[in-house]
NUNU-774065 format. One record per residue (C-alpha): residue in one letter; z, x, y. Coordinates in pm, whole numbers, plus 50000, padded with zeros to 5 digits. Example, Ala and Ser with C-alpha at 12.3 -4.5 7.8 and 13.67 -1.06 7.14 Angstrom:
NUNU-774065
  resn      z      x      y
     A  50780  51230  49550
     S  50714  51367  49894
This chain:
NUNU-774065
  resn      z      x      y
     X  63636  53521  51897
     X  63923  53768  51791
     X  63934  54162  51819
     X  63892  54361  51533
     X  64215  54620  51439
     X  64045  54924  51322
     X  64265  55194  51197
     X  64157  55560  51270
     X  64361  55860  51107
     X  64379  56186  50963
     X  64546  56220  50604
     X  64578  56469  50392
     X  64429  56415  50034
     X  64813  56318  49905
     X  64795  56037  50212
     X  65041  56261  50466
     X  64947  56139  50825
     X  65224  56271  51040
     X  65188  56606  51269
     X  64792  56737  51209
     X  64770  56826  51565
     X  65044  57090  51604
     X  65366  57187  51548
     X  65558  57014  51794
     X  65342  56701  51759
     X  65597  56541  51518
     X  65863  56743  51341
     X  66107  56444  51176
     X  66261  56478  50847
     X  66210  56849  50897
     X  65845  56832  50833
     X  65719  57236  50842
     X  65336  57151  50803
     X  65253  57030  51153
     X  64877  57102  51286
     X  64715  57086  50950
     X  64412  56917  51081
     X  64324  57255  51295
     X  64164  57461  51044
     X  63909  57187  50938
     X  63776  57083  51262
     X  63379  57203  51316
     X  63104  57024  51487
     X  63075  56745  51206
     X  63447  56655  51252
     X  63383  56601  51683
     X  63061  56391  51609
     X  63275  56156  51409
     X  63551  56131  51655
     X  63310  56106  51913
     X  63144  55796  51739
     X  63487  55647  51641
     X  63600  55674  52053
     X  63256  55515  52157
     X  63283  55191  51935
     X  63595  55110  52082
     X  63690  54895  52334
     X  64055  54944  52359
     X  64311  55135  52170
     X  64639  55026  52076
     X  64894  55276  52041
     X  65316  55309  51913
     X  65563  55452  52208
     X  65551  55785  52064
     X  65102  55802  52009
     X  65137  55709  52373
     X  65386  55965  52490
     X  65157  56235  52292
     X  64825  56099  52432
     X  64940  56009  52799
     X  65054  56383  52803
     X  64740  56528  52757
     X  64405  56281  52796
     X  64428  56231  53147
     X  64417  56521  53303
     X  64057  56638  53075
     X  63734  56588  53304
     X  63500  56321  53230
     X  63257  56549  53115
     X  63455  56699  52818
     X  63552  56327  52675
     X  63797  56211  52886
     X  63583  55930  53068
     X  63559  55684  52750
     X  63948  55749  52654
     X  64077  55732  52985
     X  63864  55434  53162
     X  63951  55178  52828
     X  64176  54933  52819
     X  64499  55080  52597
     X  64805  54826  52490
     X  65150  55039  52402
     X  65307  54822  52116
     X  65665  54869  52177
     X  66043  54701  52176
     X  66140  54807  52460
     X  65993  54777  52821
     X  65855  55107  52964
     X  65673  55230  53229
     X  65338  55368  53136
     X  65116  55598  53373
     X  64824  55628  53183
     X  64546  55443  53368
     X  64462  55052  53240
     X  64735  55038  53022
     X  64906  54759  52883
     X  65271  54753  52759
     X  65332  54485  52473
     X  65702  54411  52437
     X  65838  54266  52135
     X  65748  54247  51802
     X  65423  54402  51740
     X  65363  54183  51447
     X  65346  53871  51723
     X  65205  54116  52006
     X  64950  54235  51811
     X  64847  53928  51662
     X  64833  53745  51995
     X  64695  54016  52159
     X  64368  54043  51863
     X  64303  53644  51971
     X  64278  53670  52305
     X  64037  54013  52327
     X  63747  54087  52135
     X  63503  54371  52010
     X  63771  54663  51864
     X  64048  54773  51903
     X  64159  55155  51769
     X  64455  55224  51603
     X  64502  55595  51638
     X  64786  55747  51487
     X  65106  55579  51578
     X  65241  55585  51165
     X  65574  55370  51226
     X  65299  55050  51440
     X  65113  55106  51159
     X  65356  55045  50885
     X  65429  54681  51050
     X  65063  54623  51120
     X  64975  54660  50730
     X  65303  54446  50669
     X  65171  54156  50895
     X  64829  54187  50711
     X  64664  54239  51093
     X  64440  54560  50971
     X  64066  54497  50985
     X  63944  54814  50865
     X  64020  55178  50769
     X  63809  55480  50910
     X  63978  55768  50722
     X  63921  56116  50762
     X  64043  56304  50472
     X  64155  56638  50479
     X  64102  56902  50217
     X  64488  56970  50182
     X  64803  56850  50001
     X  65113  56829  50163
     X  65356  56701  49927
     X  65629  56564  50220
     X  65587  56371  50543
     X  65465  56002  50671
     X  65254  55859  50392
     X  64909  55583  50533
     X  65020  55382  50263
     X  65438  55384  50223
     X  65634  55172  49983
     X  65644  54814  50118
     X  65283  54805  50252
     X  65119  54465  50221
     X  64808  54470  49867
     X  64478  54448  49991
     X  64168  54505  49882
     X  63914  54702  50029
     X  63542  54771  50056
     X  63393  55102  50125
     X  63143  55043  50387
     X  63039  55423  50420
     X  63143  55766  50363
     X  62993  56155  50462
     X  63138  56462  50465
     X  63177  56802  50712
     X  63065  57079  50638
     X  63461  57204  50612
     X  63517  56955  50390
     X  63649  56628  50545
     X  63563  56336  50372
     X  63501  56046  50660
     X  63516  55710  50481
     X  63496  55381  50606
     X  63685  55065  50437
     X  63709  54677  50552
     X  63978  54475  50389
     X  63810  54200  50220
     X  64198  53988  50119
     X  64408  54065  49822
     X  64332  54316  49553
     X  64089  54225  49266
     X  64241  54242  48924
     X  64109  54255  48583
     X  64101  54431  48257
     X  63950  54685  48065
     X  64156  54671  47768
């Protein structure tokens, strides 16, 4: 039986994904909007994280996720969420071989569309993609992406990395659940059921 790649991400309501943690969390291309996510985050926003983190059972992360996560998870207690996060198995997808700290991790050099795809058929339950925009671009390329949990932010951007770029592979998609925070985050919940469905109403 073969892992399913879940995707997990903040985007604004115009699809912007990059930075919504701080400024410094990714500035490329000049990008001046960085820790957008902060003013929306209340007690509904945490009980969805925390019920995305405890489905998992591994998380699969681009060198530069990594770098921003192994910087800052593993040094917060147990009690305070680090004990799920830190204890699970996490797999860096990257070209180049590296030496990562963070406890049970797993470096996956190469490709990631043959990493990733070798490394869904020999695990199972889910894996998390958090973040990580430039994996993610080649994971929707290599049609690899299971499902989308999407928490949309009430906010438009107008510049940065887009969910959905030019290039990404059709597919169609089934919502499988959506709820929203009281600030106004809309959490929904797609699985990709193949290609798009087409039709007309003409």
């Amino acid at each position: 039986m073969a892992s399913r790649l879940v995707v997990s991400t903040f985007v604004s309501l115009d699809g912007v994904m990059q930075a919504p943690g701080g400024p410094s969390e990714d500035d490329s291309n000049g990008f001046p909007f960085g820790g957008w996510l902060a003013p929306h985050v209340d007690e509904g926003f945490s009980r969805i994280m925390g019920d995305v983190l405890d489905r998992a059972d591994g998380m699969l992360l681009g060198r530069k996720s990594y770098d921003i996560l192994a910087s800052y998870w593993p040094d917060v207690p147990d009690e305070e969420g680090g004990a799920k996060i830190n204890s699970m198995p996490k797999y860096v997808a990257t070209r180049k071989p590296m030496d990562a700290k963070w406890r049970n991790t797993q470096v996956l050099v190469g490709e990631a569309a043959q990493t990733v795809a070798e490394l869904k058929q020999r695990t199972e339950g889910e894996i998390l993609v958090q973040g990580s925009s430039d994996l993610l671009r080649t994971l929707q390329q290599a049609e690899l992406v299971d499902e989308y949990r999407l928490l949309v932010f009430p906010a438009v951007l107008g510049q940065g990395k887009r969910l959905f770029a030019e290039g990404t592979a059709p597919a169609g998609l089934k919502l499988t659940g959506s709820v929203t925070t009281d600030a106004g985050v809309v959490y929904v919940t797609y699985e990709r059921v193949g290609k798009p469905s087409l039709g007309s109403v003409v």
